[in-house]
C-alpha positions in Angstrom: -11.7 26.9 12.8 -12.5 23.3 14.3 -11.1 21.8 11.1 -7.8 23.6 11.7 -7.7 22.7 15.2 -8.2 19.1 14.1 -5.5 19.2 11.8 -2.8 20.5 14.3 -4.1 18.0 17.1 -3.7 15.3 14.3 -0.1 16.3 12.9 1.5 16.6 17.1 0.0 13.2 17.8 1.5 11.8 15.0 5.1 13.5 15.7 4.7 12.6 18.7 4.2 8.7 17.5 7.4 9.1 15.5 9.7 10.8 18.4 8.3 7.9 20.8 10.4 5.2 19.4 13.7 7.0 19.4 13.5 8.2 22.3 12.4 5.0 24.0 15.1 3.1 22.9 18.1 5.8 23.1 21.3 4.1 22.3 20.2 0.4 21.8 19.5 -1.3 18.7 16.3 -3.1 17.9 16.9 -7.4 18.1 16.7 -8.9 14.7 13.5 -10.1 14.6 12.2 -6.5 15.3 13.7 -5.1 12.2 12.3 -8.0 9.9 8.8 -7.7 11.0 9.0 -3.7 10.6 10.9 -4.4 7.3 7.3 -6.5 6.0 4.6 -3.7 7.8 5.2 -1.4 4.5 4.0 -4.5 1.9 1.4 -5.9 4.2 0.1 -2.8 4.6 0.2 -1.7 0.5 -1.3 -5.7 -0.1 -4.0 -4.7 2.7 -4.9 -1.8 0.9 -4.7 -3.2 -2.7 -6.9 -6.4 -1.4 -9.7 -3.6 -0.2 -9.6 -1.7 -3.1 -10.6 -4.3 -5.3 -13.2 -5.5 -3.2 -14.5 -2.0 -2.4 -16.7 -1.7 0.5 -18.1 -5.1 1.9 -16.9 -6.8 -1.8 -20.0 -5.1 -3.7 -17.7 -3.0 -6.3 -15.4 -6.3 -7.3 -14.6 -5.8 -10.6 -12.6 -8.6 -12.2 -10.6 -6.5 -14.9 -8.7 -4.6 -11.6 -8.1 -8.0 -10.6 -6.7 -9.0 -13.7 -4.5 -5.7 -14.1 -3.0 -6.6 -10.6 -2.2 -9.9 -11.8 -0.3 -9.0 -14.7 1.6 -6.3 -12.1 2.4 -9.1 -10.2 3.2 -11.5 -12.7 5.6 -8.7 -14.4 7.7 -8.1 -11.1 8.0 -11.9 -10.6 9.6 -11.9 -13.9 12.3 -9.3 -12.6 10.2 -6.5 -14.8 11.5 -2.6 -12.8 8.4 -1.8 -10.8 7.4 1.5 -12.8 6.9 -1.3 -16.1 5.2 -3.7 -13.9 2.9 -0.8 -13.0 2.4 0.2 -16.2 1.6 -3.3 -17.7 -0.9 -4.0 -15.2 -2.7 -0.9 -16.1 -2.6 -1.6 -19.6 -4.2 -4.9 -19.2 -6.8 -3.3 -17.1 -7.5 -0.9 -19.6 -7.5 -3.5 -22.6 -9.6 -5.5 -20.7 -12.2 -3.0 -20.5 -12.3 -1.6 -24.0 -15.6 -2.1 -25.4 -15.8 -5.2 -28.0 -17.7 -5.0 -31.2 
């Protein structure tokens, strides 16, 4: 029961979150500035959450090959690859890199 009522309490505070911005602002628009910086929250957040995943928890799980395979995701989209082939060749490289040799 607790877990439910956490749930509920969790999914109103968040709507509530959402609605706050709308209806604080009504009718204006945001200034310029204001839509760039919340146009960049999404990929700081997703490089955020990359950069701690690779670490893992305080950097003990680094593995280089995730490293790598991120890398060669990067690399790809640089190149102008479409994102689902940059994903797909950075998990490829990760995977090659950590196929057993001999």
């Amino acid at each position: 029961m607790r877990i439910w009522l956490s749930v509920a309490l969790v999914t109103l505070g968040t709507s509530l979150m959402k609605a706050s911005g709308p209806l604080a602002l009504g009718e204006r628009r945001l200034p310029p500035v204001a839509l760039r910086m919340a146009a960049l929250a999404a990929p700081v957040l997703l490089a955020a959450l990359i950069v701690t995943d690779i670490g893992g928890e305080r950097w003990a799980d680094f593995e280089w090959t995730r490293l790598a395979g991120v890398g060669v995701a990067g690399v790809a989209h640089v190149l102008r690859a479409p994102l689902l082939v940059a994903v797909m060749l950075g998990i490829v490289a990760t995977a090659l890199l950590r196929l057993p040799i001999g």
